[in-house]
C-alpha positions as CSV (number, residue, x, y, z in Angstrom):
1,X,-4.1,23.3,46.9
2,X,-2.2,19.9,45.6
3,X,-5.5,18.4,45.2
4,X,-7.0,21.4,43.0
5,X,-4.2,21.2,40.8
6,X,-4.1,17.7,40.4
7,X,-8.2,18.0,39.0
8,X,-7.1,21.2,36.9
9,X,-4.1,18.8,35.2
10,X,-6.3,15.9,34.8
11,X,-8.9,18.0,33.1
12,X,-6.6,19.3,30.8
13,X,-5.2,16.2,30.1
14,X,-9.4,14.7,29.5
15,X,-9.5,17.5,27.2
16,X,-7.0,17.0,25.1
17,X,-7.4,13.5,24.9
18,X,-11.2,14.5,23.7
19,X,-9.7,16.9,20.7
20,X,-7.4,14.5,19.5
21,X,-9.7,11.4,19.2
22,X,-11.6,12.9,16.4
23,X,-8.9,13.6,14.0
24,X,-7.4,9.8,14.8
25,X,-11.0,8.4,13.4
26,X,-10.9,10.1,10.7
27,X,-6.9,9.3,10.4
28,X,-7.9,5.6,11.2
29,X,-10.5,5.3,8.1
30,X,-8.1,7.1,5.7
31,X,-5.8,4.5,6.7
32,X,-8.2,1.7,6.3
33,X,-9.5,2.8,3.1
34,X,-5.7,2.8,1.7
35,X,-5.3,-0.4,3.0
36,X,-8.0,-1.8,0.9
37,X,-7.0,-0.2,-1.9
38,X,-3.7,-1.4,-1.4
39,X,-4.8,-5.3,-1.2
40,X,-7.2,-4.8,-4.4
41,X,-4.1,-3.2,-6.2
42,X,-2.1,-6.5,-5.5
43,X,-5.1,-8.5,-6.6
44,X,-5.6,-6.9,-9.8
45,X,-1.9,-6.8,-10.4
46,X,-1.0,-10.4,-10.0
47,X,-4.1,-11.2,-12.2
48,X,-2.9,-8.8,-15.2
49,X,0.5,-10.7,-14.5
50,X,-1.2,-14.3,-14.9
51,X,-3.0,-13.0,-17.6
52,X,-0.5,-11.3,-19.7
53,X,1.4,-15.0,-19.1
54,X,-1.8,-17.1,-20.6
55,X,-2.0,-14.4,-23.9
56,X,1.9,-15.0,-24.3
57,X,0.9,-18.9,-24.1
58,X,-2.4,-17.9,-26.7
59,X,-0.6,-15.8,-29.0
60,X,2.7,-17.2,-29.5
61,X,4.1,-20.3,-31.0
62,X,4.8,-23.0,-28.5
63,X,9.0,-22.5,-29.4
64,X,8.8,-18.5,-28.9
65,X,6.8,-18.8,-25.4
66,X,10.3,-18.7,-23.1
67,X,11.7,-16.0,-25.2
68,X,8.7,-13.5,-24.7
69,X,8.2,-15.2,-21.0
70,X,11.7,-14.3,-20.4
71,X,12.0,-11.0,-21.8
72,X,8.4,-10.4,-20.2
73,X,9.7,-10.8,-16.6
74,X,12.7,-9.3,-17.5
75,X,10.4,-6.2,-17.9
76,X,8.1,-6.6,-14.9
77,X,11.5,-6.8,-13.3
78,X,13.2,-3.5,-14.3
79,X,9.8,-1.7,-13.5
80,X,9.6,-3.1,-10.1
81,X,12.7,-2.0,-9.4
82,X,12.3,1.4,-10.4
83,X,9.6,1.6,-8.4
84,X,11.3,0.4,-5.1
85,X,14.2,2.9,-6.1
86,X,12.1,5.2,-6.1
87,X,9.9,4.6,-3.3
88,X,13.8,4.3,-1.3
89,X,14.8,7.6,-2.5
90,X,11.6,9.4,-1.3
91,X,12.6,8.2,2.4
């Protein structure tokens, strides 16, 4: 009688195993495909930033470039913040 319900268990336990490897691949790939995008967003962020930095050199007089450089990162400063605040207060 132990051994018979020892199989039933470990069927049961086969089972569920089964039912729950399907949702964890598709779990997996969501997870992999916001990964990606995650690493492309950095990318294409730290290229804007550069960028943004060679049209202050471009545009501006060679006496004016700290000013806007400074008041630049002061602004990608206060928005990064706000996004980690926020991203802090959501947890």
């Amino acid at each position: 009688m132990s051994e018979t319900e020892n199989l039933t268990s470990t069927e049961e336990i086969r089972s569920d195993t089964h039912r729950t490897k399907v949702p964890d691949l598709g779990e997996n790939f969501r997870k992999g495909v916001f990964v990606i995008a995650m690493l492309l967003l950095l990318v294409a962020t730290f290229q804007l930033y550069f960028s943004i930095e060679r049209i202050i050199e471009i545009w501006f007089e060679y006496q004016y470039i700290p000013i806007f450089r400074a008041v630049y990162n002061f602004i990608v400063l206060l928005v990064s913040l706000y996004i980690i605040r926020l991203y802090i207060i959501k947890r």
